[in-house]
N, CA, C and O atoms as a GROMACS GRO file, in nm:
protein
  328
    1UNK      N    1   0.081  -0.120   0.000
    1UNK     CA    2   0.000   0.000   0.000
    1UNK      C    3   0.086   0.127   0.000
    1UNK      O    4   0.037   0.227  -0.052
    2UNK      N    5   0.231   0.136   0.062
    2UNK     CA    6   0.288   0.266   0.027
    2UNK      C    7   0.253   0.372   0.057
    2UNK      O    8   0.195   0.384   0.165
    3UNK      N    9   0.268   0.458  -0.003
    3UNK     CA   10   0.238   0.622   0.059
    3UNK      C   11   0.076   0.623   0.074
    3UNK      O   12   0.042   0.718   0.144
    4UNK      N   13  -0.029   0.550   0.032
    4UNK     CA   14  -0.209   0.567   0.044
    4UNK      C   15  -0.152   0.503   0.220
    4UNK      O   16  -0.216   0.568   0.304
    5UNK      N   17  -0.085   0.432   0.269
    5UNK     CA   18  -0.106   0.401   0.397
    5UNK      C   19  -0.027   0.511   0.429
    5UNK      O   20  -0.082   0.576   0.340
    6UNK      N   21   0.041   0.578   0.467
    6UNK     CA   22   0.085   0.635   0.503
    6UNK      C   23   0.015   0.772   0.532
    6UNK      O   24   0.006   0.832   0.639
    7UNK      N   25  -0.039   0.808   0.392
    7UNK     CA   26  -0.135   0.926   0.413
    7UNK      C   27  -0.272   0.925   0.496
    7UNK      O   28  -0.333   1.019   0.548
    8UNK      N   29  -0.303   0.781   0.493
    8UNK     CA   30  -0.396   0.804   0.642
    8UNK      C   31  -0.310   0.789   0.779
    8UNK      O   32  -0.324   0.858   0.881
    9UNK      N   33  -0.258   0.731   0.768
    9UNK     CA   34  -0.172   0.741   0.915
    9UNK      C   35  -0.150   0.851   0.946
    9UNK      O   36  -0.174   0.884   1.063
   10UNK      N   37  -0.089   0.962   0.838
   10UNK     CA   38  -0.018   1.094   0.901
   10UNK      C   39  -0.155   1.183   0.954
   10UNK      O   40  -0.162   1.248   1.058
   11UNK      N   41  -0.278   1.160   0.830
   11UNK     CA   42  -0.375   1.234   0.900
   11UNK      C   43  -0.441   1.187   1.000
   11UNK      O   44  -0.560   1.215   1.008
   12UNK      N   45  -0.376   1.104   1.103
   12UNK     CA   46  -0.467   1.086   1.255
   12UNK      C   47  -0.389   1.192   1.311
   12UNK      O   48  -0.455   1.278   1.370
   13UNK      N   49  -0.280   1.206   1.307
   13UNK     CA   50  -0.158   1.313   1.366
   13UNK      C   51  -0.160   1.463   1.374
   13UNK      O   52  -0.112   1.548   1.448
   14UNK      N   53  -0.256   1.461   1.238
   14UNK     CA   54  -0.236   1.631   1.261
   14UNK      C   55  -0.294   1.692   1.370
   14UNK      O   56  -0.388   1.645   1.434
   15UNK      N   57  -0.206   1.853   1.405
   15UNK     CA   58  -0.268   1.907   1.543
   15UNK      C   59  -0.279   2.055   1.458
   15UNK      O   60  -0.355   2.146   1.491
   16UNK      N   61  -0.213   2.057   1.375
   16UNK     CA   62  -0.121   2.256   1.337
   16UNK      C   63  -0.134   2.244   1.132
   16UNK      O   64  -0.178   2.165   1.049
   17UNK      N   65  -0.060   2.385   1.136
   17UNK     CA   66  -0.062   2.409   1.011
   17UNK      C   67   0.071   2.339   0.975
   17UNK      O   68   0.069   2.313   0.855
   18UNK      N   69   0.155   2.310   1.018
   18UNK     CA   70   0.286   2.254   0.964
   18UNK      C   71   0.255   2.136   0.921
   18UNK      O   72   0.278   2.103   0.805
   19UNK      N   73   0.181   2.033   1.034
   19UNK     CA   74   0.143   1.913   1.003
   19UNK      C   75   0.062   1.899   0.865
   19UNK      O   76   0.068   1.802   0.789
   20UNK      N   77  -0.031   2.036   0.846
   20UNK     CA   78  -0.150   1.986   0.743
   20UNK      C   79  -0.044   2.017   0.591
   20UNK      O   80  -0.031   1.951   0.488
   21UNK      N   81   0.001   2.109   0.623
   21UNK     CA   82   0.127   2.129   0.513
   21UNK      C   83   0.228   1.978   0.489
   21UNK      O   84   0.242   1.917   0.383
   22UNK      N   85   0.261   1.959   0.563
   22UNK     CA   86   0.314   1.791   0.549
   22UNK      C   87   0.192   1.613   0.516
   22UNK      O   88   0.224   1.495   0.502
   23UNK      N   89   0.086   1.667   0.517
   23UNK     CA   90  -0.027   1.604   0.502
   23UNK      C   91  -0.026   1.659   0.303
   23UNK      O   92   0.001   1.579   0.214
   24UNK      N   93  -0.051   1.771   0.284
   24UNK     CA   94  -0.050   1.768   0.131
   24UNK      C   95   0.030   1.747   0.056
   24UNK      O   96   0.013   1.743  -0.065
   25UNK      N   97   0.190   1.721   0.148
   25UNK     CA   98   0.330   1.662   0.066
   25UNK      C   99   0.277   1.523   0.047
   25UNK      O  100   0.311   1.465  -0.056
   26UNK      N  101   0.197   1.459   0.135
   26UNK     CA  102   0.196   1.306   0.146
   26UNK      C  103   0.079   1.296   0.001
   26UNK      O  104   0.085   1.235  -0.107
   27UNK      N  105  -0.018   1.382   0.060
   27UNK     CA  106  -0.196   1.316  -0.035
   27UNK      C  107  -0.115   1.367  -0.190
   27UNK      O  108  -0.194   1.332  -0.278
   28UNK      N  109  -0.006   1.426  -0.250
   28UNK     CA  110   0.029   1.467  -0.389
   28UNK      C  111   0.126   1.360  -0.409
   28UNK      O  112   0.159   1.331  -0.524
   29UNK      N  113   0.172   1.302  -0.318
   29UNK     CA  114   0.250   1.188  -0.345
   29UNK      C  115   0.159   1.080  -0.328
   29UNK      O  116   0.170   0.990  -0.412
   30UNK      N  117   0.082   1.067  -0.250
   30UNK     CA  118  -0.052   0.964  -0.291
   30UNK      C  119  -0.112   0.964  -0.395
   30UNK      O  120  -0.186   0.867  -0.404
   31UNK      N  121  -0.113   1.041  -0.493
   31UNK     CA  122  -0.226   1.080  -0.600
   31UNK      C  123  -0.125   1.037  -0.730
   31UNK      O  124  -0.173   0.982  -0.829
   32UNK      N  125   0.010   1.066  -0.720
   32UNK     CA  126   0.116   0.999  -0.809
   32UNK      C  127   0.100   0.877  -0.787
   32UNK      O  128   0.044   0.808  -0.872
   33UNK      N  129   0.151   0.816  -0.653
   33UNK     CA  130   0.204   0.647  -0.654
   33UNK      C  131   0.109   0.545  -0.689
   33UNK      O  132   0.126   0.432  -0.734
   34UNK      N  133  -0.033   0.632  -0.646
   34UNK     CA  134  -0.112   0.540  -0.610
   34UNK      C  135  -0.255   0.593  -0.704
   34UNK      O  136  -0.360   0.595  -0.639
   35UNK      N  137  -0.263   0.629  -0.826
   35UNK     CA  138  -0.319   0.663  -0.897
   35UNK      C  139  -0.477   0.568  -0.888
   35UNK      O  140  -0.583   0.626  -0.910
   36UNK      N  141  -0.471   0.438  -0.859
   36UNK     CA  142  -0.588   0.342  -0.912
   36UNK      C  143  -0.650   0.359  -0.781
   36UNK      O  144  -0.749   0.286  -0.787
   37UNK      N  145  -0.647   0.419  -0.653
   37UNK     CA  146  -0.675   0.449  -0.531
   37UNK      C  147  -0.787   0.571  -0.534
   37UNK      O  148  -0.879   0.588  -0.453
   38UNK      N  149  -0.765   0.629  -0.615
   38UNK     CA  150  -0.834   0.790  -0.598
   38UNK      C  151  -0.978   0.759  -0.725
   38UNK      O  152  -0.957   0.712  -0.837
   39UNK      N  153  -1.077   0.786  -0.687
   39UNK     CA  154  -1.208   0.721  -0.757
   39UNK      C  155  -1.225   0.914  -0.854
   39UNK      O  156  -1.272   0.937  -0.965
   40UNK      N  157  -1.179   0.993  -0.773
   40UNK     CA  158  -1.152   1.159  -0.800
   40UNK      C  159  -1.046   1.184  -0.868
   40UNK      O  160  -0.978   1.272  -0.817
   41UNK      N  161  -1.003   1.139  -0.969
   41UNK     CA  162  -0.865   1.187  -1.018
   41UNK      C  163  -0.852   1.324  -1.114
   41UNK      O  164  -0.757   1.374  -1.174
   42UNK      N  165  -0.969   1.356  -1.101
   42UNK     CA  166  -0.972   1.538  -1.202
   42UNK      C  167  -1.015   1.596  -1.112
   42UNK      O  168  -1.066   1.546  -1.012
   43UNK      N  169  -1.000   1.717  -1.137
   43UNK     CA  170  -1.028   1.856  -1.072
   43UNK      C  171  -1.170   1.852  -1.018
   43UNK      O  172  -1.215   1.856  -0.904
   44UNK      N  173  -1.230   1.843  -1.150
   44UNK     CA  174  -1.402   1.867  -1.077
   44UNK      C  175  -1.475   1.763  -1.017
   44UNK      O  176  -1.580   1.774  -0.952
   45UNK      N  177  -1.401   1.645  -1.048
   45UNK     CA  178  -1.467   1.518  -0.957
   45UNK      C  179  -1.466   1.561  -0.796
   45UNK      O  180  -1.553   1.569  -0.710
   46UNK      N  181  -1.292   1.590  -0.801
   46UNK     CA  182  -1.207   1.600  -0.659
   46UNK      C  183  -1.318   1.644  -0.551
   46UNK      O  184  -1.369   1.597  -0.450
   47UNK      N  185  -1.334   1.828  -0.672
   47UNK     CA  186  -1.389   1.927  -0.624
   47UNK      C  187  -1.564   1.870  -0.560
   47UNK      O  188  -1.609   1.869  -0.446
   48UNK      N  189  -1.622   1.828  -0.691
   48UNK     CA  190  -1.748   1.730  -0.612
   48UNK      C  191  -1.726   1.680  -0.487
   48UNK      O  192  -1.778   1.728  -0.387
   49UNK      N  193  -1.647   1.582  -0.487
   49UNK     CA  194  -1.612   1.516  -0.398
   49UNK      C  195  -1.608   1.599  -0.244
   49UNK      O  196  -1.651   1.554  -0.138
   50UNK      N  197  -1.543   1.730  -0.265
   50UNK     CA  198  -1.528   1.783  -0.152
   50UNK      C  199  -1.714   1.849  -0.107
   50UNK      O  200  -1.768   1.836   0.003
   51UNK      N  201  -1.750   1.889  -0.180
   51UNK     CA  202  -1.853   1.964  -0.196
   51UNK      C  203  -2.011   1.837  -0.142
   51UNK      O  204  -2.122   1.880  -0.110
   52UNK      N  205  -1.985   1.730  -0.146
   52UNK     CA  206  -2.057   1.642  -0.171
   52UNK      C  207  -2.047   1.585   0.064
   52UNK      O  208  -2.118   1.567   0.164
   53UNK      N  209  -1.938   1.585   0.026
   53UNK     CA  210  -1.894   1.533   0.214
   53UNK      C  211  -1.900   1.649   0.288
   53UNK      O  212  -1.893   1.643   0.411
   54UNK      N  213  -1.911   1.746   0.235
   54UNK     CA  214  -1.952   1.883   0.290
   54UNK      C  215  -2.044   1.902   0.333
   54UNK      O  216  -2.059   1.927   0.452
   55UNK      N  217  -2.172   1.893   0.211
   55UNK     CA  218  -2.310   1.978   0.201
   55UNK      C  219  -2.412   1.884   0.255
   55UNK      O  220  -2.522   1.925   0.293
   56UNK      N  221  -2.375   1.742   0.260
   56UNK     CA  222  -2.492   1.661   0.289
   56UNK      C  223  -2.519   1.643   0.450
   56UNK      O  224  -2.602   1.563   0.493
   57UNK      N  225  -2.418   1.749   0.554
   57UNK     CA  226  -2.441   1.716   0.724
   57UNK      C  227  -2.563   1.732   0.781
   57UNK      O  228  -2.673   1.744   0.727
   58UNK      N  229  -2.537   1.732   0.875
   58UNK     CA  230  -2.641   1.745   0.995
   58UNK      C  231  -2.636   1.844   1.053
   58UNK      O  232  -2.530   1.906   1.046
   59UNK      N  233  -2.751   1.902   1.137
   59UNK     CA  234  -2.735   2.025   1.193
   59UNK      C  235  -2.648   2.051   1.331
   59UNK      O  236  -2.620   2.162   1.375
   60UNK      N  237  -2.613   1.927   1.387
   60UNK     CA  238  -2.501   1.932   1.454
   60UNK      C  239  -2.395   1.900   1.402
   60UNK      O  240  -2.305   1.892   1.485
   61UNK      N  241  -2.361   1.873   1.277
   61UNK     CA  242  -2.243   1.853   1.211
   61UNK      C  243  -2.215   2.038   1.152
   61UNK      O  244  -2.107   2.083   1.114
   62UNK      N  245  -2.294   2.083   1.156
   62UNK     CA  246  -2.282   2.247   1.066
   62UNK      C  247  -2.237   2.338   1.176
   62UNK      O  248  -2.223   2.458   1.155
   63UNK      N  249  -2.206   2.265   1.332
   63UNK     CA  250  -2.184   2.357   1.443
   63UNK      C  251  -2.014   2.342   1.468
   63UNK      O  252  -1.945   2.402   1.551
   64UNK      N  253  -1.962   2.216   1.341
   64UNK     CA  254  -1.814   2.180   1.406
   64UNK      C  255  -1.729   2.282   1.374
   64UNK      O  256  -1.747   2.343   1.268
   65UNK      N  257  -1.634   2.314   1.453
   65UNK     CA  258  -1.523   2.412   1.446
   65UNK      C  259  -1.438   2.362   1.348
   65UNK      O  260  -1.401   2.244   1.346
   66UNK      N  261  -1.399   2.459   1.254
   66UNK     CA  262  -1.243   2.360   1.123
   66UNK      C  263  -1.137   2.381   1.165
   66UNK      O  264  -1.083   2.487   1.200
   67UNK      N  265  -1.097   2.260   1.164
   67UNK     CA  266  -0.940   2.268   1.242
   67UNK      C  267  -0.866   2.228   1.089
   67UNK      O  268  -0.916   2.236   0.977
   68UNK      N  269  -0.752   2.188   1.123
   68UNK     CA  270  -0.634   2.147   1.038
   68UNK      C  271  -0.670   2.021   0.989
   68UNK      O  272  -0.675   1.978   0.873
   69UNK      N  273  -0.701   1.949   1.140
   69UNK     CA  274  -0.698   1.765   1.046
   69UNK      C  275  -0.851   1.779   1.027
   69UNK      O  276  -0.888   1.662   1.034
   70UNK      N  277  -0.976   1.864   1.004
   70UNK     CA  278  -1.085   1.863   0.963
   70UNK      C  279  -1.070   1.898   0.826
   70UNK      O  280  -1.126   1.817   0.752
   71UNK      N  281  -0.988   2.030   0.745
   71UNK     CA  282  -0.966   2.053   0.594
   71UNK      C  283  -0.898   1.843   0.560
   71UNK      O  284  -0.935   1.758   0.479
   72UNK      N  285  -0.829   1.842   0.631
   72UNK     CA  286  -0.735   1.721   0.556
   72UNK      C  287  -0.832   1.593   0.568
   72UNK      O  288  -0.809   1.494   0.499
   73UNK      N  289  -0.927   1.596   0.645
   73UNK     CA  290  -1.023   1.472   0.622
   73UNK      C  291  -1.113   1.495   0.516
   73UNK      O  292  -1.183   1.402   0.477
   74UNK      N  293  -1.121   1.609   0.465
   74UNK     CA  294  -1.224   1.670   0.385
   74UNK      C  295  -1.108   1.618   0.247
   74UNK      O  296  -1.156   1.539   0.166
   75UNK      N  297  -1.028   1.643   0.235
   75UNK     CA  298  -0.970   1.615   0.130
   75UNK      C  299  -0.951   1.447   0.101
   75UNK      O  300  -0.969   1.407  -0.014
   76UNK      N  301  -0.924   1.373   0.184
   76UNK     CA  302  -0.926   1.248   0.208
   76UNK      C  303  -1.036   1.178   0.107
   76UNK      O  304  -1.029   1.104   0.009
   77UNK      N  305  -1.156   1.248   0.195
   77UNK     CA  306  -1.288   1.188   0.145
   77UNK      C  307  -1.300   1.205   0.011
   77UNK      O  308  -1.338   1.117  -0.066
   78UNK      N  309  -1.254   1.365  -0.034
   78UNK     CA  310  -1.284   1.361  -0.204
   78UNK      C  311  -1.197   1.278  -0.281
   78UNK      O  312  -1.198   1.290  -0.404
   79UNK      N  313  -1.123   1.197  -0.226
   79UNK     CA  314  -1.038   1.123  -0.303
   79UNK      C  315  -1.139   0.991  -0.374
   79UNK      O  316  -1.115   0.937  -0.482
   80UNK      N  317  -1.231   0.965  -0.302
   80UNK     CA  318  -1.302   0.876  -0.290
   80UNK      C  319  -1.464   0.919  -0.318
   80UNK      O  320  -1.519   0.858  -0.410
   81UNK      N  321  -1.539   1.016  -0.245
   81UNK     CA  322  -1.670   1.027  -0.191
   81UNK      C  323  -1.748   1.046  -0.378
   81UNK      O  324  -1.685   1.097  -0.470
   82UNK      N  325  -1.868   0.999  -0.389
   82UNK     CA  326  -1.892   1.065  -0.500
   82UNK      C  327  -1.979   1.108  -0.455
   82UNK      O  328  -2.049   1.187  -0.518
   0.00000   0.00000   0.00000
């Protein structure tokens, strides 16, 4: 599995902006190595993707604060979410 394991591992870790900055060194090297992994591999899928794990919450999900490893789970998901 290679860097796709790795890039979830690092995102249990994040706390800060350095970390989430070292989280998008990993998910751009995930998106190279591991090309047959990502169901999002264009721009506007991605972008769906983000927009899609976004818009469909709950009204206690619309109260969560965004942290660092909240953008990087959001990105996670569009790798995948349709």
């Amino acid at each position: 599995m290679g860097a796709n394991s790795n890039v979830y591992k690092f995102y249990e870790t994040i706390k800060n902006k350095q970390d989430f900055e070292e989280f998008l060194s990993l998910l751009k090297k995930d998106f190279k190595d591991n090309p047959d992994t990502w169901e999002n591999d264009r721009l506007e899928l991605f972008l769906d993707g983000i927009y899609g794990y976004n818009f469909g919450t709950t009204d206690e999900e619309k109260d969560i604060k965004p942290t660092w490893s909240l953008f990087a789970e959001m990105l996670l998901a569009a790798k995948v979410f349709e």
